[in-house]
BAKOL-415145 format. One record per atom (N, C-alpha, C, O): x, y, z; residue in one letter. Coordinates in steps of 0.02 Angstrom, whole numbers, plus 50000, padded with zeros to 5 digits. Each point is the difference from the previous one (the first is absolute). Example, Ala and Ser with C-alpha at 12.3 -4.5 7.8 and 13.67 -1.06 7.14 Angstrom:
506604971650390A499555005950000A500455006050000A500524999950033A499305005449931S500425005950003S499615005550037S500255005550008S
end
This chain:
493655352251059X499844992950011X500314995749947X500214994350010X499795009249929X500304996149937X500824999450011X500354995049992X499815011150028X500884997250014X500104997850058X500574997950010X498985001950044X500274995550045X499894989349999X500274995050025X499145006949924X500024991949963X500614997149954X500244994449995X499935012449972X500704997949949X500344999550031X500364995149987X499825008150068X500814997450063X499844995550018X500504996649991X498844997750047X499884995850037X500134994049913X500154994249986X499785008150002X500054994949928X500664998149974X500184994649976X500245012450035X500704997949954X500394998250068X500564998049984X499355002150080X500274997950056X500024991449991X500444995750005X498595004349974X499974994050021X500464994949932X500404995350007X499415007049949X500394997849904X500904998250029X500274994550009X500035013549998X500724998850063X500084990950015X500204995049969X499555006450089X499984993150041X499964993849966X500464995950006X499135003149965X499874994649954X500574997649963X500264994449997X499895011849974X500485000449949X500994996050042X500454996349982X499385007650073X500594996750038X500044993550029X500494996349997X498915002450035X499714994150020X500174992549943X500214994450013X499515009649904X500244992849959X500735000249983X500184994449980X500475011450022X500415001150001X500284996550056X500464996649976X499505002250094X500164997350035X500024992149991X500524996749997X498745000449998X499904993149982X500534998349956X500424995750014X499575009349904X500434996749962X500825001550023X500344994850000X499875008850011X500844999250031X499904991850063X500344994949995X499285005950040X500134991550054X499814993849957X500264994550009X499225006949940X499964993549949X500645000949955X500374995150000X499765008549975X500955000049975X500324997250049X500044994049986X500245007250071X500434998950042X500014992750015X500464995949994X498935003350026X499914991350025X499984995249936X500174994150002X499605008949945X500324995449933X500665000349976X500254995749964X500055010250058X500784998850006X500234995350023X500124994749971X499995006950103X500104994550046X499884994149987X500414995350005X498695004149967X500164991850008X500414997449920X500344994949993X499525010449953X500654996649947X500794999050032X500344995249980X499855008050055X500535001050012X500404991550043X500474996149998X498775005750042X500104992850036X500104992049948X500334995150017X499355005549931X499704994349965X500635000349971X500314994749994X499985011649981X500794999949957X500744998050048X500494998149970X499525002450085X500234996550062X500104993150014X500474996550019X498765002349960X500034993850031X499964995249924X500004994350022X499975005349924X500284997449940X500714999749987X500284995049979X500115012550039X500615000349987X500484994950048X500474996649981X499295004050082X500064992550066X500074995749972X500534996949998X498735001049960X499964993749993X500394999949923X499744995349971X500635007049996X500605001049940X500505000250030X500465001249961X499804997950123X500514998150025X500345006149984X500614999550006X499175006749975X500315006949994X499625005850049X499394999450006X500925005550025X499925005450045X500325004149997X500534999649971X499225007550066X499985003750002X500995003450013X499944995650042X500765007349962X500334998950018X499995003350094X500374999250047X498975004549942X500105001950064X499644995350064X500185000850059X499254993849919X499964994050026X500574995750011X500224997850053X499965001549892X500644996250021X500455000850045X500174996350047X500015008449938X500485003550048X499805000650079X500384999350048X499055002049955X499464998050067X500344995450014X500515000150034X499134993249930X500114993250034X500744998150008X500154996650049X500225004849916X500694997450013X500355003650068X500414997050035X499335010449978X500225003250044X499884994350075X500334997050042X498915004549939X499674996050074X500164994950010X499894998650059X500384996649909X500404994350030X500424998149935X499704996649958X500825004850032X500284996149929X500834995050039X500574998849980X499004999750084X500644992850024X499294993550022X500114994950032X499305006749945X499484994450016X500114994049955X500105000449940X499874992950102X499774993849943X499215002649977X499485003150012X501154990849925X499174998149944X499275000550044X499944997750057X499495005749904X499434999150026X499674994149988X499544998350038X500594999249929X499444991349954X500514996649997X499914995149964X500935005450072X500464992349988X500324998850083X500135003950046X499914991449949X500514998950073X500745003649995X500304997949951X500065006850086X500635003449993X500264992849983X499904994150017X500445009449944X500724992949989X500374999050047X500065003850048X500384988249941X500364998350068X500735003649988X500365002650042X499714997049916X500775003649980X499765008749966X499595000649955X500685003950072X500055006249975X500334998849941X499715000549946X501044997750061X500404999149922X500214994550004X499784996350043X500775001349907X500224994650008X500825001849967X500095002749945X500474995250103X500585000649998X500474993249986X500014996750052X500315000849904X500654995449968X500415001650009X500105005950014X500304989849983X500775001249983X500384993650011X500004995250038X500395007449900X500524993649998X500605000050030X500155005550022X500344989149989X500685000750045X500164994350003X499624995150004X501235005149994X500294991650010X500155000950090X500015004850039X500084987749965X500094996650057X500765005150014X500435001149957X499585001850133X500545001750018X500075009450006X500375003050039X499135000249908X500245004349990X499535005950074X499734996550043X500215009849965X499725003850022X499485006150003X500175005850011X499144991949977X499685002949967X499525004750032X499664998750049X500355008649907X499685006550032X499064998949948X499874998749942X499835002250102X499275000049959X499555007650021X499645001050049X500525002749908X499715006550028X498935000849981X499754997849949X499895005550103X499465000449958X499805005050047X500155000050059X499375005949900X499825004850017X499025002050041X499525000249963X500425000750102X499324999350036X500005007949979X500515003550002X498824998949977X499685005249981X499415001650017X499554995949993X500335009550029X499225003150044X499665003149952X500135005549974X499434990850015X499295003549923X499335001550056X499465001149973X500564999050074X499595003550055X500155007450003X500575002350007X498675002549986X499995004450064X500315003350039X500055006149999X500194990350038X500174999850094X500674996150005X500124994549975X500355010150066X500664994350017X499874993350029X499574999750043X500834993649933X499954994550025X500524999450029X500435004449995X499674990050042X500594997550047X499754991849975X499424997950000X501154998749980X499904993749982X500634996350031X500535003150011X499404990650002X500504995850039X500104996249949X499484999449968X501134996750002X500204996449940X500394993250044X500345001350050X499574991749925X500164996250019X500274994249938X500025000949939X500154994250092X499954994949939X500294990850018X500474997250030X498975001049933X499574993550029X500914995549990X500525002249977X499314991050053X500734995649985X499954998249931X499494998049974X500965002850003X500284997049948X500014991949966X500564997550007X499175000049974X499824992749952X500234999949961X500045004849962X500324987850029X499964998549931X499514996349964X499454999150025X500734998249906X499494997049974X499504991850016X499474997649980X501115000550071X499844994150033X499834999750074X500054994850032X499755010749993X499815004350041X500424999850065X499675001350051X500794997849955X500704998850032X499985010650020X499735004349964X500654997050106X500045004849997X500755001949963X500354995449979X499875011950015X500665000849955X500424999750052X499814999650059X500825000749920X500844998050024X499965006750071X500115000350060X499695003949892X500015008450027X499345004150006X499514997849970X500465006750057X499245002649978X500095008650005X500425002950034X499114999949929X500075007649961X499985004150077X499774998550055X500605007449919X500035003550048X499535007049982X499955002649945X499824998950100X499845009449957X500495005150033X500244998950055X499915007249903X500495007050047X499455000550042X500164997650054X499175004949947X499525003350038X499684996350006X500134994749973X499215005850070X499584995950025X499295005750013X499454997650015X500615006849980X499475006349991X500025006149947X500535003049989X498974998349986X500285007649962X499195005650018X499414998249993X500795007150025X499495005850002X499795003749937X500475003849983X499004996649973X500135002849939X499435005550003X499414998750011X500855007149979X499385004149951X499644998249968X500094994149984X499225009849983X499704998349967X500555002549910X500295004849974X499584989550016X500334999149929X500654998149985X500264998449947X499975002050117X500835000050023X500074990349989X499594995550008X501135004649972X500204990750019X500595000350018X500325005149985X499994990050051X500594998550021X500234992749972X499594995649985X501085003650010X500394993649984X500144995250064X500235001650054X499514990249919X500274995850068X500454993849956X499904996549950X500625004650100X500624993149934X499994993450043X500025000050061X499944994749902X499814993550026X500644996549989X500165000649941X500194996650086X500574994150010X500014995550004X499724997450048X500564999049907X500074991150014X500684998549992X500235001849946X500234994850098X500474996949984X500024993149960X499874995350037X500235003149904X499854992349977X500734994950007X500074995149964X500555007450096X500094994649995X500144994049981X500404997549960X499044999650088X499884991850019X499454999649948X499694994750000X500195008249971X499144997049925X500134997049975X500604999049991X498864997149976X500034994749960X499905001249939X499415001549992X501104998749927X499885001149965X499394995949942X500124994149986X499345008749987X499714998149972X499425000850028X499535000649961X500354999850115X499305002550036X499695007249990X500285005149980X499224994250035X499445006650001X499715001550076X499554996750026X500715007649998X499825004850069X499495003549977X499915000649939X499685002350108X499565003350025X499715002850069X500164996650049X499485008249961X499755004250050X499645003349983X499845000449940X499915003250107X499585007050007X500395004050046X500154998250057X500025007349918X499925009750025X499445002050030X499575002049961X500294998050099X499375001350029X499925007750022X500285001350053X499275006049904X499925005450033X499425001250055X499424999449979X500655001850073X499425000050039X499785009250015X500405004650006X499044995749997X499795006750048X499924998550051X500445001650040X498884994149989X499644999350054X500014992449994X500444996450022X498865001249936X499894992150009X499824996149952X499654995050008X500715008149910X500094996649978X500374999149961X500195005049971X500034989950014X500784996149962X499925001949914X499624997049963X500705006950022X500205002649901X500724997149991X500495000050038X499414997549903X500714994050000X500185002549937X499585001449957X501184999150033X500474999549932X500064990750010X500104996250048X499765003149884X500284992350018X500804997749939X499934999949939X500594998950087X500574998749976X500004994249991X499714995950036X500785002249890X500234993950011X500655000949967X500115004849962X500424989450057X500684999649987X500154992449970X499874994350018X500515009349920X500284994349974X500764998150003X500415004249980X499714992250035X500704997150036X500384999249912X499794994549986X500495007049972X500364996349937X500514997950028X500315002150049X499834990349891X500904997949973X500115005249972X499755005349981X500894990650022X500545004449942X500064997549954X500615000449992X499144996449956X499854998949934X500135006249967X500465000749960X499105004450059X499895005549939X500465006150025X499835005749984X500744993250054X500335005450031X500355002949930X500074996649950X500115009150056X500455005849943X500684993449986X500314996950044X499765002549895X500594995949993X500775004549946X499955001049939X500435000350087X500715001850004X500334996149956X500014993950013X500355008449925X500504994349976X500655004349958X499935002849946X500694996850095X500695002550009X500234998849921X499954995149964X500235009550027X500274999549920X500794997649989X500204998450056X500285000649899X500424998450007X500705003550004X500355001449952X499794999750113X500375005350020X500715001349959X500255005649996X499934990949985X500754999949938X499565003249936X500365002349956X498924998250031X500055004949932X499555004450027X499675003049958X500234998150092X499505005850045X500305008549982X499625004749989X501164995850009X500165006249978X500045003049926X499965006049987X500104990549981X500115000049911X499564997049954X499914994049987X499785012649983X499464999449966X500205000549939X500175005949998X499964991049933X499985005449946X499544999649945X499684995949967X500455010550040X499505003949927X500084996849921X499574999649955X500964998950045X500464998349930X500524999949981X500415000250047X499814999549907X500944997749989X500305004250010X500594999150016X499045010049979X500505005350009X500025001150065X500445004150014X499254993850033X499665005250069X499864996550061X499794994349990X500255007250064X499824995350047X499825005650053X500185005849991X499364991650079X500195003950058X499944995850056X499874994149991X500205008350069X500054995650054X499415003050036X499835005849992X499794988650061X499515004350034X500205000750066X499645001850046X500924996749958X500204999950082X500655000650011X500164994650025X500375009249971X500745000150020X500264995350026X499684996250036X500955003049952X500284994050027X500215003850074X500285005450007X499444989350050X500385000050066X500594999150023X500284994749984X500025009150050X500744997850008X500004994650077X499685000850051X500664995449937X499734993950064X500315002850054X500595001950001X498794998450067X500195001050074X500604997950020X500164994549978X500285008550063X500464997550018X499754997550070X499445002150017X500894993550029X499764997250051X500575000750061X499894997750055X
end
């Protein structure tokens, strides 16, 4: 009777014993957790994370507008200068930071000047669509003949990329220059252009004498 009380005893002691063993490993665990959480959500709010959060979020959408700003109206913004007459190539590069392949249609608005007059000429694009991978970009070259321009004016437009339904704009502007500040050239004097000298003993020539064309 006595050792069957000591087994019913150290059975029951056992149990107990596992029972507060249990409690304490889930009271560990859930005070983990919730430190873990509280160190999460401080480090958030320190505008610093985790790199494998990050990497989360950029995965899951890293071609989304701002969350708290209105997308901007211009993606970038493209210049360039040029005199009146000449022929000008404007290259700029559309790039897929999505996911998922896009198909985008590329256009581009008329051309203004600064007095809101339309231009002489107006830009051309090579393409008018590009298909991109994800991560992939392609090149689109923009044309303007200037012609008929007016020197001293300021042109402008928009590059319009579309997906579906809504308008993402490069916005360009063009500056027409004079020739005020063109490269200036000035001819030296061709009777002492070959004969240089060194000093009283020595001389050399930098250019042979030509023997004159016969005709």
């Amino acid at each position: 009777m006595n050792n069957n009380l000591d087994v019913q005893a150290i059975t029951k002691g056992l149990q107990q014993l596992a029972d507060i063993s249990i409690a304490s490993l889930k009271s560990s665990l859930e005070n983990s957790m919730r430190n873990m959480d509280e160190v999460n959500t401080i480090v958030g709010n320190m505008g610093l994370g985790s790199a494998t959060s990050k990497k989360a979020k950029q995965d899951d959408c890293g071609c989304c507008p701002p969350k708290e700003e209105c997308p901007p109206n211009c993606l970038i913004h493209i210049s360039r200068h040029a005199y009146e007459g000449e022929r000008i190539i404007v290259p700029f590069m559309v790039k897929n930071k999505c996911n998922t392949p896009k198909h985008y249609r590329v256009g581009v608005r008329e051309l203004k000047a600064d007095n809101g007059n339309a231009a002489p000429s107006q830009p051309l694009l090579n393409k008018t669509e590009v298909t991109l991978d994800p991560g992939g970009s392609e090149m689109v070259l923009m044309g303007i003949d200037l012609s008929n321009f007016s020197t001293g004016h300021t042109y402008s437009t928009e590059i319009v990329i579309r997906e579906k339904d809504i308008n993402q704009n490069i916005c360009f502007r063009l500056y027409v220059d004079g020739y005020s500040n063109v490269p200036v050239a000035e001819p030296l004097d061709e009777n002492k252009y070959r004969v240089h000298w060194q000093g009283w003993q020595s001389h050399f020539y930098c250019e042979p004498v030509k023997a004159a064309s016969r005709q």
